[in-house]
Each structure stands twice: as C-alpha cells, then as structure tokens.
C-alpha positions as CSV (number, residue, x, y, z in Angstrom):
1,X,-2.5,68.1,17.7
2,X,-5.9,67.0,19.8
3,X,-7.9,64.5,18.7
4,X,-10.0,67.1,17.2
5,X,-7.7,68.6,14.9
6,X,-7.1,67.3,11.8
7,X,-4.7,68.6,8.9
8,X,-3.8,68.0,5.5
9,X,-0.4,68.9,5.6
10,X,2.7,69.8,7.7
11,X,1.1,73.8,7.3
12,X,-0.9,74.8,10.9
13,X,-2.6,77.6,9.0
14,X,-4.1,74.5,7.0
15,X,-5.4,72.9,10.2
16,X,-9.0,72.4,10.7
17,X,-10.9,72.0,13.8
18,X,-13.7,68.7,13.8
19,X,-14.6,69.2,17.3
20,X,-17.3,70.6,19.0
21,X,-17.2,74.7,18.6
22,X,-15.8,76.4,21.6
23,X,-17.1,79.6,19.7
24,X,-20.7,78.1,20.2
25,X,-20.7,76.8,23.8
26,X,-19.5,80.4,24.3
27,X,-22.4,82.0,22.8
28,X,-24.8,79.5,23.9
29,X,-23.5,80.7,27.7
30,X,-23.7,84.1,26.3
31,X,-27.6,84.1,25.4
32,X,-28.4,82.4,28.5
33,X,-26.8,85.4,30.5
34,X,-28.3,87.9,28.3
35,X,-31.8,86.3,28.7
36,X,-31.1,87.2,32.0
37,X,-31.1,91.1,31.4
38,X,-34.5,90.9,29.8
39,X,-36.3,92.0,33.2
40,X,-33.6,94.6,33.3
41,X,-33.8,95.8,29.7
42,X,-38.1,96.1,29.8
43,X,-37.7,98.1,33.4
44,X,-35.2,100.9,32.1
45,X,-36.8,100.7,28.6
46,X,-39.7,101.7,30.3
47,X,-38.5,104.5,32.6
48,X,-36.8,106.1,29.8
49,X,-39.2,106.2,27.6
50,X,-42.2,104.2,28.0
51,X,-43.5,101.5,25.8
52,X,-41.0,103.1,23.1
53,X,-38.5,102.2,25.3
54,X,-39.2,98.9,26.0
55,X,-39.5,98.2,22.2
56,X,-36.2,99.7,21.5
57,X,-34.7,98.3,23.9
58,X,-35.7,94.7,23.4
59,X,-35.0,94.9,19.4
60,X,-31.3,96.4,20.6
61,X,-31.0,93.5,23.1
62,X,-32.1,91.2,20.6
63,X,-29.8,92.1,17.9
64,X,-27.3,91.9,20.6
65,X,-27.5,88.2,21.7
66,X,-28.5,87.5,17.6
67,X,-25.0,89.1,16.9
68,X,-23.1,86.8,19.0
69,X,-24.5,83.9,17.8
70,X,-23.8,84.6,14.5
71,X,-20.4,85.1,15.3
72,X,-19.6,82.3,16.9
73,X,-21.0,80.4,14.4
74,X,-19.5,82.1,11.6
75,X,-15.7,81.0,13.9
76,X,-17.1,77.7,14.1
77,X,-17.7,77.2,10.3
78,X,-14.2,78.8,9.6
79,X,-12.4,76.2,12.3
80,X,-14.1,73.4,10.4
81,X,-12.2,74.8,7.1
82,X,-8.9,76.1,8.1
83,X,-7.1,78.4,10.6
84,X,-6.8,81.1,8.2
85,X,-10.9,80.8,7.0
86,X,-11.2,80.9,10.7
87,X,-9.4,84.1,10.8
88,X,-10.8,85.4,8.0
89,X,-14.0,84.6,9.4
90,X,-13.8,86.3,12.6
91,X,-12.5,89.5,10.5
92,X,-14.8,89.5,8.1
93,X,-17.8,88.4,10.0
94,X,-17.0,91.2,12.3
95,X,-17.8,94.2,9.2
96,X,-20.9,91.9,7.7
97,X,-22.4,91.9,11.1
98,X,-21.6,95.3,12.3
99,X,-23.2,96.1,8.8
100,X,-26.2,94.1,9.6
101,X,-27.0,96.0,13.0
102,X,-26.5,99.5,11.3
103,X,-29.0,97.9,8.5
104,X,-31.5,96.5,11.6
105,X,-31.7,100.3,12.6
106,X,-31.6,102.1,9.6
107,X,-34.5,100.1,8.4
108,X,-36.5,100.8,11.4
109,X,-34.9,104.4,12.5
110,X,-38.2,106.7,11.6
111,X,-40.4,103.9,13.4
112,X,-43.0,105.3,15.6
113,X,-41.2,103.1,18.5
114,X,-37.7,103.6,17.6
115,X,-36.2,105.5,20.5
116,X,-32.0,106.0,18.6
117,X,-30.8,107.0,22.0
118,X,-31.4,104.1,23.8
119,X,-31.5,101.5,21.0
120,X,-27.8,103.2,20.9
121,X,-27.2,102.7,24.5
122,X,-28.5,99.4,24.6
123,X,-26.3,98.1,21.7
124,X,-23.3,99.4,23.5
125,X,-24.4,98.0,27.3
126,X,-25.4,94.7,26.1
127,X,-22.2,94.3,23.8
128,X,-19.4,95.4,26.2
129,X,-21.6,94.4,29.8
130,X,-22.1,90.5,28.4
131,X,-18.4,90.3,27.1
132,X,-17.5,91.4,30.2
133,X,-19.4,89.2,32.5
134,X,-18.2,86.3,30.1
135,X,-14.5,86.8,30.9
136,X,-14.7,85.4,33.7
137,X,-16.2,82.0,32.6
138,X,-13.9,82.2,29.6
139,X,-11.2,79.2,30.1
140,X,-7.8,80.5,28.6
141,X,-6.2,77.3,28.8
142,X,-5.9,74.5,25.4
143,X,-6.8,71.8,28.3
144,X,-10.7,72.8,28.4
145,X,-11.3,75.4,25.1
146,X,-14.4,77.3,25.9
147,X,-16.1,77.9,29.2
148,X,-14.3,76.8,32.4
149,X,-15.3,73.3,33.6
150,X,-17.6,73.9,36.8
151,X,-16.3,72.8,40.3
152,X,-17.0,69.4,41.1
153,X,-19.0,69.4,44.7
C-alpha cells in the first residue's frame, strides 16, 4: 500500500484513501477545459436560437461542469471511508445526480428561455465531448493517479 492508503484490517475493500483526491484534480482539469467551451456554447446558443439559446445553453453547460464536480467529490469522500463507500459512491452518486439534472430541467422546462432541444444537446455534447478530451490527460498508471505529470522542458 502507498503512503496514502491506510487500512484497518487485512480486507482491501476496507482500505481508505488519505491522499489528495485524484477524482478532484480530475474535475478541477475538467472545469478548466469546459470553461474553455463557454465562447463556443454562447456562439451556437445564439445561432440556434437566439438569447434563448444562449441561456439554455449556458444553464446545460453549467450543470455539466457542476455535475462533474460533484462527482468527483462525492469519489473523493467515499475513498476517504472505504473502497466499497467508494464504490457505492460512484454508483449511487451517479442516479442522485442524473436525478438532479432531470430536476434542474423539469423545474425550469416551461421557462420563457428554456429551449429542451438544445439544453438536451448541450447536456449530451458537454458530457461525452469533455470526458473525451479528458482521456487523454487521464494517467492510467498507480505511479501518478490522476492527470498525467506534464513533460519536463
């Protein structure tokens, strides 16, 4: 075990992680790339449908980067308690949140600037396009957990 996992017992489903989160420096990367998009998301927004656009395409994009967050921080709680609450975490925290963006547009659905098709689209884009992009920063490797360490120049 690293110096950042700790465990009560023989069990490894009882081990706990005290390091820094992987999950969060992977999210943290994550809203910095979606921040990127927001030039992106307020130009289509627009073309498709105006200032209604841009509105529902913003909120989408917001809930978007908001949802990764929480997940990584939900994983990062779960590490601190246990491999299994981190499992249970990442399964769970999966329905709650996918829950939570059907309740972020359900609340606002007959809004004046609620466009559904590309709130819809946006939710989809955002989702697959960042986790996608991330890949390749992602380090699979137990030597450096979360982003791959940058080239040394």
């Amino acid at each position: 075990m690293t110096d950042a996992m700790t465990s009560i017992s023989n069990d490894p489903m009882l081990a706990r992680y005290d390091g820094p989160s992987p999950a969060l420096e992977i999210a943290r990367d994550l809203l910095t790339r979606g921040l990127y998009l927001i030039p992106v998301a307020i130009i289509v927004g627009a073309i498709v449908g105006g200032a209604a656009g841009v509105a529902s395409v913003l909120y989408a994009l917001g809930l978007s980067l908001s949802n990764f967050v929480l997940a990584a921080a939900l994983i990062g709680w779960g590490a601190r308690i246990s491999a299994v609450a981190m499992g249970a975490a990442a399964m769970f925290g999966f329905l709650i949140r996918l829950m939570l963006v059907f309740a972020a547009f359900f609340v606002f659905r007959n809004a004046d600037w609620m466009q559904p098709v590309a709130f819809g689209i946006t939710i989809i884009v955002t989702h697959l396009g960042l986790l996608f992009w991330e890949m390749r920063h992602v380090s699979a490797s137990l030597a450096y957990p979360g982003l791959k360490p940058r080239a040394r120049r």
